[in-house]
Structure formats: structure tokens, C-alpha cells
N, CA, C and O atoms as a GROMACS GRO file, in nm:
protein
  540
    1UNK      N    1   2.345   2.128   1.105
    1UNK     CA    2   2.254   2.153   0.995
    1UNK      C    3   2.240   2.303   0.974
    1UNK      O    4   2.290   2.385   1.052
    2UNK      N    5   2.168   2.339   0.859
    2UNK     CA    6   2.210   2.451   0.802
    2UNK      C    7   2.101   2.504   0.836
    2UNK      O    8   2.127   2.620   0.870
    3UNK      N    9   1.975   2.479   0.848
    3UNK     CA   10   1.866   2.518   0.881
    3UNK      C   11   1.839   2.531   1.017
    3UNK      O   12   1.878   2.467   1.114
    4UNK      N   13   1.737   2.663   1.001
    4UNK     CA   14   1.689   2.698   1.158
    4UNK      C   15   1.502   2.716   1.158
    4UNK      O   16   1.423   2.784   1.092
    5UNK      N   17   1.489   2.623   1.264
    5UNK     CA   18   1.303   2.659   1.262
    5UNK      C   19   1.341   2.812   1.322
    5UNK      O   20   1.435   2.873   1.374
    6UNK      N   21   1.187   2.834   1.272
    6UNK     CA   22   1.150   2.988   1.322
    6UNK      C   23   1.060   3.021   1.401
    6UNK      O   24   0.962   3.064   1.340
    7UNK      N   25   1.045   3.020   1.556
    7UNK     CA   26   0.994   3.033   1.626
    7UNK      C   27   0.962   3.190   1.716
    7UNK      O   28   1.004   3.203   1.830
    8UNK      N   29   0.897   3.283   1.657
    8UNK     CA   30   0.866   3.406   1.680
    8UNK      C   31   0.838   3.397   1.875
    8UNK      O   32   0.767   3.325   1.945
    9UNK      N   33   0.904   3.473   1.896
    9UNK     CA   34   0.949   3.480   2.061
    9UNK      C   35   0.735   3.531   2.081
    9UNK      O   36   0.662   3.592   2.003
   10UNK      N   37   0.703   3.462   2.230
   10UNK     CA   38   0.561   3.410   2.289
   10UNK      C   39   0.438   3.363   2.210
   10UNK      O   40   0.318   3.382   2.236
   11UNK      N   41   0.510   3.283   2.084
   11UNK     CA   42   0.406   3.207   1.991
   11UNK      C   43   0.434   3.070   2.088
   11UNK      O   44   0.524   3.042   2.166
   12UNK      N   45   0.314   3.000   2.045
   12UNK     CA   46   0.325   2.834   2.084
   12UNK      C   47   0.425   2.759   1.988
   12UNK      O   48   0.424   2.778   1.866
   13UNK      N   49   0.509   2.675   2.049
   13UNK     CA   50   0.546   2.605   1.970
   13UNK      C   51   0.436   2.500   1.845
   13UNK      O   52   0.388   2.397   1.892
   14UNK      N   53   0.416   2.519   1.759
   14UNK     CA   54   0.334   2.398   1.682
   14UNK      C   55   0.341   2.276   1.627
   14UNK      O   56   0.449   2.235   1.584
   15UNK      N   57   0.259   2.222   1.623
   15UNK     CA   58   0.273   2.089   1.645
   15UNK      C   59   0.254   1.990   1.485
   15UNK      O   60   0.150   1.972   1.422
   16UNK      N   61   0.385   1.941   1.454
   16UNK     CA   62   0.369   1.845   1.336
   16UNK      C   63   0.408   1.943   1.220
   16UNK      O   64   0.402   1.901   1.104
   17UNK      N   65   0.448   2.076   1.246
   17UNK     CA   66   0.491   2.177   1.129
   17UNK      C   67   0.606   2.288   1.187
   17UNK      O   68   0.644   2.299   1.303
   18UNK      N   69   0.638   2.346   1.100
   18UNK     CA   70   0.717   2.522   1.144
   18UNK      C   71   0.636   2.622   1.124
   18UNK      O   72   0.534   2.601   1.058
   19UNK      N   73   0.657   2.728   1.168
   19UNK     CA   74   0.602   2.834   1.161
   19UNK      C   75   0.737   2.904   1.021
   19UNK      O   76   0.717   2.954   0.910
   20UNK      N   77   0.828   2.884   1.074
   20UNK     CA   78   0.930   2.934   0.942
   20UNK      C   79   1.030   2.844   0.944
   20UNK      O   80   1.068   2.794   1.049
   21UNK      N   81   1.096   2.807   0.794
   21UNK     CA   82   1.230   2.807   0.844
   21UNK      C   83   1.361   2.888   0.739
   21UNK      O   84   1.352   2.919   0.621
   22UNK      N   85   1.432   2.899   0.797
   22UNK     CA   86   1.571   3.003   0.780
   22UNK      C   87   1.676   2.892   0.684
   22UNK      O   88   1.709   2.788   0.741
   23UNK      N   89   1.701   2.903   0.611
   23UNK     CA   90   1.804   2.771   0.518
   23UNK      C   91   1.899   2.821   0.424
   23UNK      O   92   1.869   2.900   0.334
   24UNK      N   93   2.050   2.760   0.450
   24UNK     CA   94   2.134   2.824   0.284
   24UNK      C   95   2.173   2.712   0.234
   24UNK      O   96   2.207   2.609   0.292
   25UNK      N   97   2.162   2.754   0.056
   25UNK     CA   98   2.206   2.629   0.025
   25UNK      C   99   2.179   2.605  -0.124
   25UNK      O  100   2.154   2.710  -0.182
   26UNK      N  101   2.178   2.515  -0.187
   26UNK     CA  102   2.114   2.509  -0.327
   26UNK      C  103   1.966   2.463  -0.298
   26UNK      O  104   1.943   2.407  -0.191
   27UNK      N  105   1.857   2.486  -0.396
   27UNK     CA  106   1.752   2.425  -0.390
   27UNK      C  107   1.681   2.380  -0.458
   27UNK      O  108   1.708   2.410  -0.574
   28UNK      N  109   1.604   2.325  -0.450
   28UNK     CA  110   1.539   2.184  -0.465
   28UNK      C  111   1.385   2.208  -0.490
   28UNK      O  112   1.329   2.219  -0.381
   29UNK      N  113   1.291   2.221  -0.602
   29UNK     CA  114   1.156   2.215  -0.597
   29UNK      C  115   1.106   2.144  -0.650
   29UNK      O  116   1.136   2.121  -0.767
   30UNK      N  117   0.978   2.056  -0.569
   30UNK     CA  118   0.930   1.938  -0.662
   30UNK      C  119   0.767   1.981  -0.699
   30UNK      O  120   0.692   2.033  -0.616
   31UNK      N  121   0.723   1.947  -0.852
   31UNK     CA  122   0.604   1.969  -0.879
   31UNK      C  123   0.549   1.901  -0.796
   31UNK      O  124   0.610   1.839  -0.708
   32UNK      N  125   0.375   1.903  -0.817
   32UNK     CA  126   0.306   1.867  -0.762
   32UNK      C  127   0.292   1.727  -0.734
   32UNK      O  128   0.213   1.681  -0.816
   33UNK      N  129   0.331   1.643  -0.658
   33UNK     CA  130   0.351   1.508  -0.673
   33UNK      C  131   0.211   1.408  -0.581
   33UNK      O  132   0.176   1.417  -0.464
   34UNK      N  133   0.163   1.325  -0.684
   34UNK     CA  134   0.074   1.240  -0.641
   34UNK      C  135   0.084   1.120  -0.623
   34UNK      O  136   0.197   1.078  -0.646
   35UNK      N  137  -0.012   1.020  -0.581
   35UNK     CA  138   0.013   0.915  -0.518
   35UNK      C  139   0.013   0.783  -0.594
   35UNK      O  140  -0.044   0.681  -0.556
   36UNK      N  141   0.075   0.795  -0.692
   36UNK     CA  142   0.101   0.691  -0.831
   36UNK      C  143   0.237   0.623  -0.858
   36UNK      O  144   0.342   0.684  -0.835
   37UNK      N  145   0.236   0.525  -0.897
   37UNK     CA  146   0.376   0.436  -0.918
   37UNK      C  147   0.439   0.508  -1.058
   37UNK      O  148   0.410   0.624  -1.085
   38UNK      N  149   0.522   0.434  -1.137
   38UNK     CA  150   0.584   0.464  -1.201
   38UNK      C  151   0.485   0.382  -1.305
   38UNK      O  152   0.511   0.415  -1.421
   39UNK      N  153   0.431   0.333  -1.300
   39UNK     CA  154   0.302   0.267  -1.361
   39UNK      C  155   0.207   0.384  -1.404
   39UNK      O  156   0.158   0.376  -1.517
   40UNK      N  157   0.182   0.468  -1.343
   40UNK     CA  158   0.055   0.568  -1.347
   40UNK      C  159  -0.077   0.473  -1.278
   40UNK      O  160  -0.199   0.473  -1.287
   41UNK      N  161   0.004   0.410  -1.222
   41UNK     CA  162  -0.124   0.348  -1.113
   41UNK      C  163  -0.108   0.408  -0.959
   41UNK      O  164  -0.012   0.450  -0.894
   42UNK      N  165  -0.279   0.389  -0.927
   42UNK     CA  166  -0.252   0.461  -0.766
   42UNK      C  167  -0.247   0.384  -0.694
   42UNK      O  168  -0.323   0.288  -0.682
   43UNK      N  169  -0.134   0.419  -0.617
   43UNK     CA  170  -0.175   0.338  -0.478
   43UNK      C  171  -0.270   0.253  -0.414
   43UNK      O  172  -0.256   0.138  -0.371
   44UNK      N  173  -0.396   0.349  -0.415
   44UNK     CA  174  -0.509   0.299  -0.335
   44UNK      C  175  -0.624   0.415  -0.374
   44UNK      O  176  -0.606   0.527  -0.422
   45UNK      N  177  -0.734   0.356  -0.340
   45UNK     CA  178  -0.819   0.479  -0.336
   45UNK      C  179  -0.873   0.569  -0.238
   45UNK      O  180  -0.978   0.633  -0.248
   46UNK      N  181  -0.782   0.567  -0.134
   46UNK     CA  182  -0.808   0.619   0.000
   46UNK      C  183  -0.696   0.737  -0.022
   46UNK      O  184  -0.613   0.724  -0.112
   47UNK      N  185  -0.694   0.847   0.060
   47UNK     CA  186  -0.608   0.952   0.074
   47UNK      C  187  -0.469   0.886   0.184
   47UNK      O  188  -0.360   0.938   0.162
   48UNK      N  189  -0.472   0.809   0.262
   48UNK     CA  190  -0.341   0.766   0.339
   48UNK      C  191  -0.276   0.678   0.232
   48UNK      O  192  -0.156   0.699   0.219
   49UNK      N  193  -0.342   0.559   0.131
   49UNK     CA  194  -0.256   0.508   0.046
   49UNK      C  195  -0.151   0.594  -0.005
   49UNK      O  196  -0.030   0.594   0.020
   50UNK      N  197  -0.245   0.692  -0.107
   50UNK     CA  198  -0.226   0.796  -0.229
   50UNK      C  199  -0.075   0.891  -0.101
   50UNK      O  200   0.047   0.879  -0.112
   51UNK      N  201  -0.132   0.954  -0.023
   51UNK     CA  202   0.015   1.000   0.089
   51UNK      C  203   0.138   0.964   0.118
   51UNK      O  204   0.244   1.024   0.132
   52UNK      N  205   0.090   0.811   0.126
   52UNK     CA  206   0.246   0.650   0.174
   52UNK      C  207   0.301   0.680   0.037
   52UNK      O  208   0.422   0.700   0.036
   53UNK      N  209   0.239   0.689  -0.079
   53UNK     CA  210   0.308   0.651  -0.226
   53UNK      C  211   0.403   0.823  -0.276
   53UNK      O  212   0.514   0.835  -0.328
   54UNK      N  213   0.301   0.932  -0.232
   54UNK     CA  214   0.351   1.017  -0.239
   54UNK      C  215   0.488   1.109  -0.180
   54UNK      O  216   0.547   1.209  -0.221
   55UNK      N  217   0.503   1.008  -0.048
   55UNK     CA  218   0.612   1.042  -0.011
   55UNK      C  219   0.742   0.949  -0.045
   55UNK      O  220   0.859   0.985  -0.057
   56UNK      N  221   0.693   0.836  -0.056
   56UNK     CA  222   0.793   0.745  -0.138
   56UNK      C  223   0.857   0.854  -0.233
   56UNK      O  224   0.964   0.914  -0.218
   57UNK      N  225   0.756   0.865  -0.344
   57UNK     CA  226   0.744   0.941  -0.472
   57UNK      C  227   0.857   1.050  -0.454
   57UNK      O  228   0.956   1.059  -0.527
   58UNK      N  229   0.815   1.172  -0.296
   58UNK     CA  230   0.886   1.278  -0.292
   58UNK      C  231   1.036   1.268  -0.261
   58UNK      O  232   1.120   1.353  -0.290
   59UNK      N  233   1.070   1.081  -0.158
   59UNK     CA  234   1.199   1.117  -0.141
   59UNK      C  235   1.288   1.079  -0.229
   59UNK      O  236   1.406   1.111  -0.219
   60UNK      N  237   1.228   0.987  -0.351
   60UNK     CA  238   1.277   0.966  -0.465
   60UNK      C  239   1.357   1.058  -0.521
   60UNK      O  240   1.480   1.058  -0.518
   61UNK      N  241   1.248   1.178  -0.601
   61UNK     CA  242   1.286   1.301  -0.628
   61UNK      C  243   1.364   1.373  -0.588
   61UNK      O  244   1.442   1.420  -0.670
   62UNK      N  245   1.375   1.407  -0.460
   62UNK     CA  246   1.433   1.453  -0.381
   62UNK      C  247   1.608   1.377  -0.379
   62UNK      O  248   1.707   1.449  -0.386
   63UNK      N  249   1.616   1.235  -0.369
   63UNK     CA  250   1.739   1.198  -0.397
   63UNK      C  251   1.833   1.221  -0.546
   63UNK      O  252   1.952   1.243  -0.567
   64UNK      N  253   1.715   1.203  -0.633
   64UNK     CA  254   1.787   1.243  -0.753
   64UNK      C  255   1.829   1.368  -0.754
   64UNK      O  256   1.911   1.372  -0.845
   65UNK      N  257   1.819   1.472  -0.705
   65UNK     CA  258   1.904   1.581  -0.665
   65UNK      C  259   1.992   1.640  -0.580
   65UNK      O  260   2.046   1.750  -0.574
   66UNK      N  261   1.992   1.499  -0.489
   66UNK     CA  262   2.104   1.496  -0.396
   66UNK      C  263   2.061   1.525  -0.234
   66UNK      O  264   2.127   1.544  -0.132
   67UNK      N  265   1.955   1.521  -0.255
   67UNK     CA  266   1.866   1.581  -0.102
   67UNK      C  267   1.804   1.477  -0.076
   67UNK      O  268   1.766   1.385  -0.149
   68UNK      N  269   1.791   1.505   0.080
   68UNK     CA  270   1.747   1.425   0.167
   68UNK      C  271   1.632   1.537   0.257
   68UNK      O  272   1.638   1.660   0.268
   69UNK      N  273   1.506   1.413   0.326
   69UNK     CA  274   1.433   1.454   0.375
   69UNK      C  275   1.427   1.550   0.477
   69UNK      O  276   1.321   1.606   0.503
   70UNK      N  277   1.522   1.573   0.534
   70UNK     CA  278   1.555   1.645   0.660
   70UNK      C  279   1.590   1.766   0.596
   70UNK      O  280   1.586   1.858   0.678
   71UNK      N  281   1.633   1.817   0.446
   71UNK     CA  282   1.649   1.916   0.388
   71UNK      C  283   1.568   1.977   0.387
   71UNK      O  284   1.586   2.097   0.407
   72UNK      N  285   1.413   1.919   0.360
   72UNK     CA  286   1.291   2.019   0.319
   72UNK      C  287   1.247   2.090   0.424
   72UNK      O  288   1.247   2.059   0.543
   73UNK      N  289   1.206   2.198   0.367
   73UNK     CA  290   1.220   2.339   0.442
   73UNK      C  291   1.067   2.342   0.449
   73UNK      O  292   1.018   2.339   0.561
   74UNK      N  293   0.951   2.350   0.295
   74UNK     CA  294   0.826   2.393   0.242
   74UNK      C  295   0.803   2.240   0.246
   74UNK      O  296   0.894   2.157   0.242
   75UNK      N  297   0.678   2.212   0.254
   75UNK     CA  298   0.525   2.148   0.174
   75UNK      C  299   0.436   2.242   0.185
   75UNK      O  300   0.424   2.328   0.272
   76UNK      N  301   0.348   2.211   0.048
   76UNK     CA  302   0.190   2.249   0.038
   76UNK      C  303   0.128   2.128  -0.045
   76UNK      O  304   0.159   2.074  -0.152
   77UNK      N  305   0.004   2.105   0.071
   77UNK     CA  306  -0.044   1.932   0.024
   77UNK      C  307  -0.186   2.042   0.036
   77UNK      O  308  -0.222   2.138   0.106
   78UNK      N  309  -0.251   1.940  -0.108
   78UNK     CA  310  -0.339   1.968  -0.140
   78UNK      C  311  -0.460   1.887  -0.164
   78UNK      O  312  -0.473   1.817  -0.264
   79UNK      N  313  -0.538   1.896  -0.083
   79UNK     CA  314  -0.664   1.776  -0.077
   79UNK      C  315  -0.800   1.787  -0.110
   79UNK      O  316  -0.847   1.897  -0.081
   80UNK      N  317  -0.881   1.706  -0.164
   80UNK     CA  318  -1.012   1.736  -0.211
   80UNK      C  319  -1.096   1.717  -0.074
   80UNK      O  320  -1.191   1.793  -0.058
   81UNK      N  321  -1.074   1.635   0.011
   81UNK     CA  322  -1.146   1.645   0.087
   81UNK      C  323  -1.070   1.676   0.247
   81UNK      O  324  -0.984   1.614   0.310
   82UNK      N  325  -1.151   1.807   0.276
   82UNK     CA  326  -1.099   1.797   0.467
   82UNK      C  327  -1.147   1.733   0.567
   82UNK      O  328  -1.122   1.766   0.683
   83UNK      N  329  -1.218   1.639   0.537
   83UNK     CA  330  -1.289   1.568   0.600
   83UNK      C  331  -1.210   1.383   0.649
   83UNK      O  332  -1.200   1.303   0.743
   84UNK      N  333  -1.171   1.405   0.494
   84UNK     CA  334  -1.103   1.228   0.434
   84UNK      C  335  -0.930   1.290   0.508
   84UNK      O  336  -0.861   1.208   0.569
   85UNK      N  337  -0.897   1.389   0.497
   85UNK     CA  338  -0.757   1.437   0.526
   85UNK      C  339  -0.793   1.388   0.708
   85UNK      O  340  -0.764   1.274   0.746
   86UNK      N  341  -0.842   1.470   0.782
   86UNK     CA  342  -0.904   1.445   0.911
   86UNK      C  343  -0.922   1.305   0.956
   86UNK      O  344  -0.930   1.250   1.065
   87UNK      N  345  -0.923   1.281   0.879
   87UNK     CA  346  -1.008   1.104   0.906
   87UNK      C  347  -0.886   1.024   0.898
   87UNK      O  348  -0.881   0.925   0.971
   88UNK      N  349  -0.802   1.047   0.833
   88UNK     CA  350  -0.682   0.993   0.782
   88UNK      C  351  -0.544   1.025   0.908
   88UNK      O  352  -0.428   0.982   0.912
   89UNK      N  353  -0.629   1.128   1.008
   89UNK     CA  354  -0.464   1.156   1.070
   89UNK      C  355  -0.361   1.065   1.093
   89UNK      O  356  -0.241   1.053   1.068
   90UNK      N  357  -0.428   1.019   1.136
   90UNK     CA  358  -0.330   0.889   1.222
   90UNK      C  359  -0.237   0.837   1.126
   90UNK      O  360  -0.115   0.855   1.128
   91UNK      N  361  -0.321   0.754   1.019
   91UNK     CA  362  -0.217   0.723   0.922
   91UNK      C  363  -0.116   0.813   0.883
   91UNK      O  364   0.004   0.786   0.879
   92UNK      N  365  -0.164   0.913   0.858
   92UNK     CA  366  -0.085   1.007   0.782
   92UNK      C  367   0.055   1.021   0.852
   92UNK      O  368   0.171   1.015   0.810
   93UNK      N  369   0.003   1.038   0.963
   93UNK     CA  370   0.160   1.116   1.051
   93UNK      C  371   0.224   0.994   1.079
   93UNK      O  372   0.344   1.015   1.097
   94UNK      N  373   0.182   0.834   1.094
   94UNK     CA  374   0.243   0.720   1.093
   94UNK      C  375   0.336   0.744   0.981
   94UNK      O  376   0.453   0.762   1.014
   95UNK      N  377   0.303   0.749   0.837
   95UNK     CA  378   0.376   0.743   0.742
   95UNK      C  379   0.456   0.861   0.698
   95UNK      O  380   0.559   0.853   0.631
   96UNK      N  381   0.394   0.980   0.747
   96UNK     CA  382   0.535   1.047   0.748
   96UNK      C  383   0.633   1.084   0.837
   96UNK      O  384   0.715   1.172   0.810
   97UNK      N  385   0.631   1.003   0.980
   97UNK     CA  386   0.741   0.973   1.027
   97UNK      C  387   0.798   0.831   0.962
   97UNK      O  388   0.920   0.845   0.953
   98UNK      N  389   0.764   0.716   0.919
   98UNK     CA  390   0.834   0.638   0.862
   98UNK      C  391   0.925   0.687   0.756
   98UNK      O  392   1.044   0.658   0.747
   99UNK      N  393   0.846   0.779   0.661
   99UNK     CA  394   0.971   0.833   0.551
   99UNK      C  395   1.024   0.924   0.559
   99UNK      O  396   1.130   0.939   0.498
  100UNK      N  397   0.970   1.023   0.639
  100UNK     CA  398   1.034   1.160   0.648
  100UNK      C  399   1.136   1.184   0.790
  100UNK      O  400   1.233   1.259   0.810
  101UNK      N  401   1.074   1.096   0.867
  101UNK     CA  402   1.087   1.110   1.000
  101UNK      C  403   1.032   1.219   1.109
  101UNK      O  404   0.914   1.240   1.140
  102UNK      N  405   1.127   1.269   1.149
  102UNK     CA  406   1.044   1.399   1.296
  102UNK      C  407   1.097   1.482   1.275
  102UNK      O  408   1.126   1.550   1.373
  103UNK      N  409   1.162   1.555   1.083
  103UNK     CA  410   1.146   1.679   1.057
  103UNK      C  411   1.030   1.707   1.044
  103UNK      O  412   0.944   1.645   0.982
  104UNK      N  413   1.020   1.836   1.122
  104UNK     CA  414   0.892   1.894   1.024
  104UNK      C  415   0.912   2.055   0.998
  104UNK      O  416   0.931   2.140   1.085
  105UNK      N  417   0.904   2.079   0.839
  105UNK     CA  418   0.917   2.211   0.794
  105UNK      C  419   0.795   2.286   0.798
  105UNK      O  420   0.699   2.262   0.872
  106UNK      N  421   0.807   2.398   0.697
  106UNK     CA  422   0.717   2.468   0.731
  106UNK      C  423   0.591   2.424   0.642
  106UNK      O  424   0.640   2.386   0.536
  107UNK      N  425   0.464   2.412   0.638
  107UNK     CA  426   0.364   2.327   0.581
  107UNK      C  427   0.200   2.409   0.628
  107UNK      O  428   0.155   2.460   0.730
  108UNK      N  429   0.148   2.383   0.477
  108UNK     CA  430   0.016   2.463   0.434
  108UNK      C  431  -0.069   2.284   0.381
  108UNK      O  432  -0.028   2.187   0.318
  109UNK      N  433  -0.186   2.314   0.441
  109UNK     CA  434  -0.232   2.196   0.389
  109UNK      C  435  -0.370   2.309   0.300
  109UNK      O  436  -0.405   2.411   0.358
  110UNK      N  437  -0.426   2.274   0.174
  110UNK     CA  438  -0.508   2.338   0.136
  110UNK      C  439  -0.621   2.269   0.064
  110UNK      O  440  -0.597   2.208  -0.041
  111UNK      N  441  -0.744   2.275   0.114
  111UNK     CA  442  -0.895   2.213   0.031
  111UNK      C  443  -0.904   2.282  -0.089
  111UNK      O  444  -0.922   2.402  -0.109
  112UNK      N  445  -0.886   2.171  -0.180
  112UNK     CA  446  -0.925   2.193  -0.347
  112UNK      C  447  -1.059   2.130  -0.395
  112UNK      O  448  -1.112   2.030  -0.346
  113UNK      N  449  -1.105   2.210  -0.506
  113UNK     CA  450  -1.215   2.135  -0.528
  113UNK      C  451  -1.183   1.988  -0.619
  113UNK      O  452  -1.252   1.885  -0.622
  114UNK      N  453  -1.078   2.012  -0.676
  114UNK     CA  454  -1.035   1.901  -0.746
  114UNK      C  455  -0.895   1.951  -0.806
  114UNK      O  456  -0.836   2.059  -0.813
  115UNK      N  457  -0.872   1.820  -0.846
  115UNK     CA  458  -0.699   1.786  -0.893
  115UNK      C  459  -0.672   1.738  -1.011
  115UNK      O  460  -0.687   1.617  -1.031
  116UNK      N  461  -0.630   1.816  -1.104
  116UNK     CA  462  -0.578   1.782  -1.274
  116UNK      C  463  -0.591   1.631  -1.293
  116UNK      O  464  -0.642   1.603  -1.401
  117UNK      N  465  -0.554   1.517  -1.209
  117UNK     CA  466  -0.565   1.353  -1.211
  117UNK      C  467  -0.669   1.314  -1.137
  117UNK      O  468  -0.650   1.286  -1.019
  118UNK      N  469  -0.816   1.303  -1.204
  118UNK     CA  470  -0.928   1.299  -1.132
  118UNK      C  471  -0.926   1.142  -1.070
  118UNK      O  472  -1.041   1.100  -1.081
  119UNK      N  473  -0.853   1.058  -1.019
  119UNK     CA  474  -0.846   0.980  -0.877
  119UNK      C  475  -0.772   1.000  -0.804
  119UNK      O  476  -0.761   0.943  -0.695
  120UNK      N  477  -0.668   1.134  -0.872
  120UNK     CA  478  -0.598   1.180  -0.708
  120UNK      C  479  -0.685   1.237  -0.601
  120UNK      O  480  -0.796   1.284  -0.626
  121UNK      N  481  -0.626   1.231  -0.467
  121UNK     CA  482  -0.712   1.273  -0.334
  121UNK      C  483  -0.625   1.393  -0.315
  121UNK      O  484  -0.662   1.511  -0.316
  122UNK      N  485  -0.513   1.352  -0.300
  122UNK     CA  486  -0.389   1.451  -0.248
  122UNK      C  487  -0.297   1.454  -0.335
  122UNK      O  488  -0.292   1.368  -0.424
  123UNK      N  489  -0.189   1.574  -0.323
  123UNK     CA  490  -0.126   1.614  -0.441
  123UNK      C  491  -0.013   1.693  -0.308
  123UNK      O  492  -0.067   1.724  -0.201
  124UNK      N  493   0.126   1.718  -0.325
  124UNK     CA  494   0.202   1.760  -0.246
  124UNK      C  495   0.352   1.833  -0.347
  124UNK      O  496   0.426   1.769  -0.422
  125UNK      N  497   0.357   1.946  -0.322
  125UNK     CA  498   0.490   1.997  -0.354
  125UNK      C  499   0.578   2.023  -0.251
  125UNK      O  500   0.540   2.037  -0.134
  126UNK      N  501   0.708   2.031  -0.292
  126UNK     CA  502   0.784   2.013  -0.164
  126UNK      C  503   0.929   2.098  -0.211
  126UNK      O  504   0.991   2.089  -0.316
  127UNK      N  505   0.951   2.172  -0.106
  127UNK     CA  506   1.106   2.261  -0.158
  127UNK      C  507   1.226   2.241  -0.058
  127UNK      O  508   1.235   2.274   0.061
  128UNK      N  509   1.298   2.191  -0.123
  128UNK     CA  510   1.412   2.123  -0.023
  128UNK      C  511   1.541   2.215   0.005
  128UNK      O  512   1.562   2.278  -0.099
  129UNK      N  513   1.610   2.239   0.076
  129UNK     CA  514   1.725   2.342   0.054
  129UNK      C  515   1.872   2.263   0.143
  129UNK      O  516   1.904   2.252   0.261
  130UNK      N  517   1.933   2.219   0.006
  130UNK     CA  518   2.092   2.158   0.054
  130UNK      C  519   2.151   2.190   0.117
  130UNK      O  520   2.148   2.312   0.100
  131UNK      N  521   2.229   2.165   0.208
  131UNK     CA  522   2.319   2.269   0.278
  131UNK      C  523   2.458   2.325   0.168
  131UNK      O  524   2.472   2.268   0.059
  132UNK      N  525   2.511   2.388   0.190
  132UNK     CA  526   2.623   2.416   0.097
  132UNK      C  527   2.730   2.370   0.191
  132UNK      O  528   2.733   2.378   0.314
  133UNK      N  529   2.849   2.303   0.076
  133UNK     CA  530   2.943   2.242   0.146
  133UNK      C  531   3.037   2.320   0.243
  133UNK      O  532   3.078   2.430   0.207
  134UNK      N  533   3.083   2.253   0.401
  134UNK     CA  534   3.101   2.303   0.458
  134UNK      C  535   3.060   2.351   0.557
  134UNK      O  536   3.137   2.375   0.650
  135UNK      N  537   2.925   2.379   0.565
  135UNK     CA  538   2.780   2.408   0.642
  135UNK      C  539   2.714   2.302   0.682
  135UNK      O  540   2.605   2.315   0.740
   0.00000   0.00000   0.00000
């Protein structure tokens, strides 16, 4: 693989993210993606539904450009509540090892007061980087 985590020599390793990562390749950015079908219906009204659908959602995207999950380098997930995010761990990391698996790039989670689709909870962009052929 083309990518390298970035682990700054006597940091802790961290847990469930990167600190950096190093990637060549073409790339890949997905808007802000929420937890809705192709319906414009949500998932659920809980933040782990709206997450399960959103990553569906992201590896979708992500295939239509030829990438795969293990490509993504960035997330920044964005939540109204840190409380409901917290509450949710478990699920959360259940479901994104089911779709993503046990990459994990580099990742910002950030409390919003609210989100352009007022029954979204969470909202996630994601930047993927292909390897270039050969690599």
C-alpha cells in the first residue's frame, strides 16, 4: 500500500485514528455525507443509525470513483451532540469496523451547533487517496 501512518517518534500510538498519514495517488473528496437513503429518508433517529447509513453512503461514493475504504487517508465527522456521539461508542466503532474495517486514517470529530438537514445528527466528509498504478 501506498500509504504510511504517521507516527511522530515518543508520541503514543492512538487509538481508533492517525495522527498523519503520508499517501500518493489520485484523490478522492466526498461532501459532507449524511445518514439518508437514496430516498432522502433517514435511517433512524439516533446518531449510530444516521453513522451505519453514512458509511454505507461513503463507501458507495467512494466506489464510484474507484476507491476503496482502506484508501481514505481524512474524515471530519460532525455532530450536534457530544454527548449522543459518546453514548453511541460502541455502536459506532461496531459499524465502522463492519464497513470500513481496522483502517483507521487520520480523523477530527467536531461539535456543531447544527447541520444544514435539520434531522441530521452527524454529517462526515471523507478524502480518499488511490494508489497510482504500480504502487
Amino acid at each position: 500500500m501506498t500509504h504510511q501512518i504517521l507516527l511522530p517518534e515518543g508520541w503514543p500510538r492512538p487509538s481508533g485514528y492517525a495522527h498523519g498519514v503520508l499517501a500518493r495517488g489520485a484523490m478522492l473528496f466526498t461532501g459532507g455525507i449524511i445518514g439518508w437513503d437514496e430516498a432522502g429518508r433517514f435511517a433512524g433517529a439516533d446518531i449510530a443509525s444516521q453513522f451505519e447509513r453514512i458509511l454505507v453512503n461513503t463507501v458507495a461514493t467512494l466506489a464510484a470513483g474507484g476507491a476503496r475504504p482502506e484508501h481514505i487517508v481524512r474524515m471530519t465527522w460532525y455532530v450536534t451532540s457530544r454527548d449522543a456521539y459518546s453514548a453511541a461508542l460502541r455502536e459506532i466503532g461496531a459499524s465502522y469496523r463492519r464497513h470500513i474495517g481496522r483502517h483507521y486514517p487520520a480523523m477530527a470529530v467536531v461539535e456543531v451547533a447544527n447541520l444544514v438537514e435539520p434531522d441530521a445528527l452527524i454529517e462526515i466528509e471523507t478524502t480518499a487517496v488511490i494508489p497510482d498504478e504500480g504502487h
